[in-house]
PLY file of the C-alpha trace (Angstrom):
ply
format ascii 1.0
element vertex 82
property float x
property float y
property float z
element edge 81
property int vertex1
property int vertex2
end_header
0.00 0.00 0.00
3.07 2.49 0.90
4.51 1.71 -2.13
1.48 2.89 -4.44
0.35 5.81 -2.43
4.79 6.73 -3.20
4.55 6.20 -6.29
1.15 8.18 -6.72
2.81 11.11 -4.82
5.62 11.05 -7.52
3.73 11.64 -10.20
1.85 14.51 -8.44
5.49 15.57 -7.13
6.29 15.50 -11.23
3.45 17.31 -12.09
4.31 20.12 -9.52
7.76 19.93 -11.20
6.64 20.60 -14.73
4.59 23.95 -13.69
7.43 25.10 -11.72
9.91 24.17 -15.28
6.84 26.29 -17.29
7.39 28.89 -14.68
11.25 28.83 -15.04
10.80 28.94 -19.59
8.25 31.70 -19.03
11.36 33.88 -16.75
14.15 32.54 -18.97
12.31 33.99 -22.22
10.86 37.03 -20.65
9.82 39.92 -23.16
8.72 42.87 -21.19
6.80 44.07 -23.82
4.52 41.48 -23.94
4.80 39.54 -20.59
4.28 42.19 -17.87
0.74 41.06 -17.24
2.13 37.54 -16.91
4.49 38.00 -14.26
2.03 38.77 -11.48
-0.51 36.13 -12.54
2.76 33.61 -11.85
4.06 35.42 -9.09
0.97 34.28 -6.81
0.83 30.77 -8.61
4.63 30.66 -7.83
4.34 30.59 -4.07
1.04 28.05 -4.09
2.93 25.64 -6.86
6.24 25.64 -4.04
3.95 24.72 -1.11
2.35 22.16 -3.11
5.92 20.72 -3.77
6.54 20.64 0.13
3.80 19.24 1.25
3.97 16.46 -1.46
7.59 15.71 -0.74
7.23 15.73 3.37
4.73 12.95 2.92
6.51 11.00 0.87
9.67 11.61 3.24
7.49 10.46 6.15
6.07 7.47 4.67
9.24 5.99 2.74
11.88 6.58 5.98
14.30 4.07 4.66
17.46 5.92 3.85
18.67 3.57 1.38
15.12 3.86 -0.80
15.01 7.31 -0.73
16.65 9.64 -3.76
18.43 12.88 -3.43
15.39 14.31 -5.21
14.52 17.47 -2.92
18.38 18.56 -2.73
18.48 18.36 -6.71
14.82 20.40 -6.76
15.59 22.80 -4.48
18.66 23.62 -6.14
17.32 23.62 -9.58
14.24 25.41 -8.48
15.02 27.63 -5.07
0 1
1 2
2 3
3 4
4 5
5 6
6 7
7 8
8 9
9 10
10 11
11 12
12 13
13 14
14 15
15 16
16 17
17 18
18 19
19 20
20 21
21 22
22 23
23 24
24 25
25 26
26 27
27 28
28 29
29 30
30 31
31 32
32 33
33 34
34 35
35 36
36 37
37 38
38 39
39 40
40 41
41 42
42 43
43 44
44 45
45 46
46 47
47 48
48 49
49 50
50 51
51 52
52 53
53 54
54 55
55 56
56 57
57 58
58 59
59 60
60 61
61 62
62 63
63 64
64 65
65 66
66 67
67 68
68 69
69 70
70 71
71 72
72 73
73 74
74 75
75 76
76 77
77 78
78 79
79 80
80 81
């Protein structure tokens, strides 16, 4: 049962993921003069998308406590992404 309810929170952890990589695109192409409206609308999903990413990964940390199962996934995220 552990093991489906981790892998379920994976693929909600990836989907997290991908809006945060959309976010990063939409920042790394910027063009103020067409994207100023944007930035506020994913300002405040910005903040809401990271808590979602927390929450998902604390659970699966507390489920899955077995150090050798676990990946280095939230020190390569928040690095990429913090």
């Amino acid at each position: 049962m552990a093991d489906q309810e981790i892998k379920d929170l994976k693929r909600a952890r990836g989907r997290v993921q991908a809006n945060l990589t959309r976010i990063q695109t939409f920042v790394q192409q910027y063009d103020e003069t067409r994207d100023v409206l944007n930035v506020k609308l994913r300002m405040g999903r910005l903040e809401e998308i990271w808590n979602k990413y927390e929450e998902i990964q604390d659970r699966i940390e507390s489920i899955d406590r077995d150090p050798s199962r676990r990946d280095d996934f939230r020190n390569d995220f928040e690095t990429k992404f913090y």
